[in-house]
Each structure stands twice: as C-alpha cells, then as structure tokens.
N, C-alpha and C positions, 0 to 999 in steps of 0.2 A: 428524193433529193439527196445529195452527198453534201458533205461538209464544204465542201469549195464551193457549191453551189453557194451555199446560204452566204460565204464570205463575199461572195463575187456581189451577191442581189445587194446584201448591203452599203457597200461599197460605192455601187452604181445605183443606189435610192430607188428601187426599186422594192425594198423592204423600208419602209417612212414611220416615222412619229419615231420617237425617244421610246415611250413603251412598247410601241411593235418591234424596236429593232431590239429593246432586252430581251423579251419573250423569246422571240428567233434566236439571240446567240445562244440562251441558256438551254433551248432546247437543243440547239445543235451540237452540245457536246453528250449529248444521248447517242448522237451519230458514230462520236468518236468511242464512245463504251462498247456500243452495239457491234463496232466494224475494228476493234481492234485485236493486233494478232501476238499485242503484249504476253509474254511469259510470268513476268513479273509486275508487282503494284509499281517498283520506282518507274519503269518502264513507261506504264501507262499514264503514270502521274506525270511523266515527261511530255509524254503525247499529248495529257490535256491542258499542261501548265502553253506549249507551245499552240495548241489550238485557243485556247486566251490572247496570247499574244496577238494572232492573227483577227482574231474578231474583232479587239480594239482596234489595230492597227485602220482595220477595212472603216471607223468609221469615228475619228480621235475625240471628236467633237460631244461624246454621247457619256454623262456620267451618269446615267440612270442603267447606261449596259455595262459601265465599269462597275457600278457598286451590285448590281445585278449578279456579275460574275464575283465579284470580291466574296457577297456572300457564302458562292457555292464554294469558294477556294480556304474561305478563313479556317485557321488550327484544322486543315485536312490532315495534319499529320498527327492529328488523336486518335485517328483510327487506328491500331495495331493487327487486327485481321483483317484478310486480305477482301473476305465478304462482307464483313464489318464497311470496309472503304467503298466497295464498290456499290452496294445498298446504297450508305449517307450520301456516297453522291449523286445517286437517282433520287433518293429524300429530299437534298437542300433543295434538285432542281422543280420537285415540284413542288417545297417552302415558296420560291421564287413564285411561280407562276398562284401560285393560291395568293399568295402578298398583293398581287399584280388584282386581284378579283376582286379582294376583300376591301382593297384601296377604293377602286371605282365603289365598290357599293356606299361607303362611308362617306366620302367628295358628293356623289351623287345625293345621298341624306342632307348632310352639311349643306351644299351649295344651293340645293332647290329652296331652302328654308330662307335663303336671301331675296327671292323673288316672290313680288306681291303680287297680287293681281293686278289686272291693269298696267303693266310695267312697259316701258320699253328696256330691253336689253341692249347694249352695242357688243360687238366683237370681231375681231381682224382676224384671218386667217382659217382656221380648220385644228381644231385638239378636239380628239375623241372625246375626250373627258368634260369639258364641256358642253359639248353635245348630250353624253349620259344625264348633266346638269340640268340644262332645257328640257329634256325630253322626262325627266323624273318629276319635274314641275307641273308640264303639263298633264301627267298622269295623276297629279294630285287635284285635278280641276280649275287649274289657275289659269285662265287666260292673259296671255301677253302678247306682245309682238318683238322680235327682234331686228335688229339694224346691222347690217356687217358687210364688212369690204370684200373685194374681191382676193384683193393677195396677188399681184401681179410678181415675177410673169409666170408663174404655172398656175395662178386664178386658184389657190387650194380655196379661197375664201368660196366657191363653184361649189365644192363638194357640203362646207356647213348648210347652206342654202338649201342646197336639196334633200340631205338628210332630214332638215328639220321640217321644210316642207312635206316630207313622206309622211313624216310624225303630226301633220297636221296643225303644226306652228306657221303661224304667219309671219314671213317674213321679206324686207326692206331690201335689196341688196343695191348698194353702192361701189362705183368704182374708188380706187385707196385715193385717188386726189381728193373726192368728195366727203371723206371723211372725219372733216370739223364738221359738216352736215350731218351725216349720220349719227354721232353723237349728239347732235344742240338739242334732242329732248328726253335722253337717254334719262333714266334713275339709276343706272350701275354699268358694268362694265365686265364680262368676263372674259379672259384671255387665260389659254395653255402655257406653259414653260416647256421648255428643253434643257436648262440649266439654271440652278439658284448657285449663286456665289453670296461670299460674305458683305459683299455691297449692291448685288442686283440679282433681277431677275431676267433672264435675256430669252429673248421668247422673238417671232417673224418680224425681219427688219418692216419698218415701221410702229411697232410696239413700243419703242420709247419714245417715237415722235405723236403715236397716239396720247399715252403716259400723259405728258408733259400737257397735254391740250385738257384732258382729264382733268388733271391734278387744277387746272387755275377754275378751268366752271365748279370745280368741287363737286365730282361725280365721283362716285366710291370704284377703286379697282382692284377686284379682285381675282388674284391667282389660283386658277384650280390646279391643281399640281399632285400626283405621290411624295413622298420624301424621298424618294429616293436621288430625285433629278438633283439633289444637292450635292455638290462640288466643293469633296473637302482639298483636293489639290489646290482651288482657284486663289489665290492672294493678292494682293496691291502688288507685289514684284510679280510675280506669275500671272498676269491674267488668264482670262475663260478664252479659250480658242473660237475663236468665229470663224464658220466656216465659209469658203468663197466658193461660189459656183460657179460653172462657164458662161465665158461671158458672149456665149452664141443661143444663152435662155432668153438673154435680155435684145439683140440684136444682130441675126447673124449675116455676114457679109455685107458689115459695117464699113465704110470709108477709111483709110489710110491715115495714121495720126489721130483717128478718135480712141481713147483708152476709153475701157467701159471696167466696170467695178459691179459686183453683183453680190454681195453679204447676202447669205441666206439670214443670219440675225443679229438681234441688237440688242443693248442690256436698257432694262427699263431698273433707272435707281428705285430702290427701297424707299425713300421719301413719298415716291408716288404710287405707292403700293398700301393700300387701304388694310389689307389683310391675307395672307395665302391658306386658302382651304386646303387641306391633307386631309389623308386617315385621322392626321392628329388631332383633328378639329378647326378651328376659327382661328387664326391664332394671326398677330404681327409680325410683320418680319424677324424682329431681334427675337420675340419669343419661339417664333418657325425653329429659329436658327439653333436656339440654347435647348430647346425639347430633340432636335435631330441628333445631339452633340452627345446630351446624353442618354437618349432610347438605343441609338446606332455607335456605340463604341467602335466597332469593327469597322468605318467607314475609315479609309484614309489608311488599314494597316496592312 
C-alpha cells in the first residue's frame, strides 16, 4: 500500500475507529521514510511535516490521530544527526503504536474490574476497547449478559454483537429506538469515545441521548477510552468538529424538499459521565482531564 492509499482509505472510512485510524497514519509515514528520494533531513522533514498535513486533513474530526502524530513530530528538531533524526522517527513511531497496546492492556485491567458477576451491561455502537473490556471480564470467569443497540444506519452496534458472541458472551441486541428498554435493568453502562473535550465526551450520535436516560435511572457510565482522544484545541469558542455523513447512509433517493442530516456523533456532557477509564486508571472527568494536562505537556504544541 502507498501513502495515498492509506490517505484515500481514511478519508473514505474505510480505515474506522479513532485508534485504527492513529495506528494507520503513524504507520504511514514509515511509507514516506521508506519511499523517499530526500538528499537532505530539511527535505525529508518537509516531505513528512506535509504528509501530516494530509492525513489530518483526510480525516479533521480525529484527535487521537492528531496527538498521535503530535507525538512523533514534537522538538524533532533535537535531533542534530542526520541518522540520529531518521532512527527517532522510526522510534517515536513505534513509542506510538506500543502506547496504543499498553493502553488496551491497562482499560482492559481497569474496566473488567467494574463488572460483577451476574451483571447486565448496556452499550451503543461498536469500540474495540470495550469489547477488549467484556471479553477480559469473561476471561476472568464472570458471567454476565450484555444489552446493545444496533447503531443505525451502518448497524456498527452488528459488529459488538458478534464479536462478543464469538467470545461466548451472551448477548441482548436491540434496535436504537428500543433503547430505554435495553438499559431498564442494566447495572452500568460502557461506551467508546472518539473525542474528550473540556466539557464532554462525544462518542456515536445517540450517546448523549443514551447519557441523559442513564444519568436520571442512576446507572453508572462509563468511558473506556486512551488519553489520547483528548482534544486540547476543543474550547467553548472552538467547538469539537462533528462530523456529517451522507445523507444517502440514512436514505437514498429521498423525495424533493426532505433535508436529511446524518451526525455521525454527539457529545455526552461530563455531568453524566460516572467516570473515564484510561491507561490512567479510574478517574472523573475533571481529574481525566488535569492528570492528561499534566502527564501530556506536548499535547496542543
């Protein structure tokens, strides 16, 4: 695969999840190491600052690929030999991808420890990392069942189902209207992110309309998430970019005069956010947020 490929797949979602699409860009600039006809470091450092460019562009909505790449980019310019430079940056990129392992193992630790036996779980949509969650739970002999929607309209909620099924989890699957059902005897709640902002967490439209039905039965929710998905551009003047998809996923060759609107997601406030599991442990939003701010200096610069 070339470098265009990977910008093209992501772009067109065909490379999915927030962490698969880091993985992919920070490998892809291996592509550009590998394939470049650079004479000199500014040169190449040209080639990759402008192959960055491209790979956020392909996909604007994604801070877990921006601070992904932030990392392999931050003070590159400490390197003074030329081997020195072009090493660290095969280094960082596999710092990146080892970060990316080390997180699922610790989430998975963490978040299994939440589920009792006997539990029902609910969950909207499809995050990997969740699924790692379940499936490390029942490896520890706990029996539960979980409850989860489908995720219209590409049904990603299809793909948890079955995964957790392979893994021999019993599971509930509801369509998303039925979804005050599927939670009315839940004990918890997990859902993935794709972006933490300093007021929410925005994760597959209906996650804040789940959120909110959560939050009044007083069902615990929590976020599995890396730190990384945190979004230090996002502010009350700057919001988090939501991204829109076509709206021939939702209805195609639609009637004259019907506008369709199709948010791929939606932010679920911090009020109704029980706690977000990380590498960093258990932690509450506002402390999520002040442990990120200061483990991740490099974020944001």
């Amino acid at each position: 695969m070339q470098f265009h490929d990977v910008v093209t797949a992501i772009k067109t979602l065909h490379i999915q999840g927030a962490e698969g699409v880091a993985r992919e860009g920070v490998e892809a600039l291996l592509l550009i190491l590998k394939g470049s006809h650079s004479v000199t470091r500014e040169a190449l450092l040209a080639e990759l600052y402008h192959a960055r460019d491209q790979l956020v562009a392909a996909r604007p909505t994604e801070p877990c690929l921006r601070n992904a790449l932030a990392y392999v980019f931050h003070n590159i310019h400490s390197y003074t030999d030329d081997h020195d430079f072009y090493q660290g940056i095969q280094d960082r990129i596999r710092e990146v991808l080892f970060y990316f392992d080390a997180s699922d193992a610790f989430i998975s630790k963490f978040g299994s420890a939440k589920i009792r036996h006997g539990s029902i779980v609910y969950t909207h949509c499809h995050s990997s990392t969740v699924v790692h969650v379940l499936i490390a739970a029942k490896k520890q002999g706990k029996k539960f069942v979980v409850h989860n929607t489908e995720t219209r309209p590409l049904y990603q909620g299809r793909r948890t189902a079955t995964e957790l099924a392979a893994a021999g989890i019993p599971v509930v699957h509801y369509v998303d209207s039925a979804g005050r059902l599927a939670m009315k005897d839940a004990h918890l709640c997990l859902l993935g992110s794709d972006a933490i902002t300093y007021d929410a967490v925005y994760n597959k439209v209906g996650s804040g309309m789940f959120a909110e039905l959560l939050h009044t039965r007083k069902i615990p929710l929590y976020v599995c998430t890396n730190s990384w998905k945190f979004d230090p551009y996002a502010t009350k003047r700057h919001k988090e970019v939501v991204e829109e998809r076509s709206a021939s996923e939702i209805w195609k060759g639609s009637s004259r005069g019907i506008t369709i609107e199709d948010p791929a997601f939606e932010p679920i406030i911090l009020p109704h956010v029980s706690a977000i599991i990380s590498e960093l442990g258990v932690l509450t939003p506002l402390t999520f947020l002040k442990t990120v701010k200061k483990k991740y200096s490099w974020m944001g610069k």
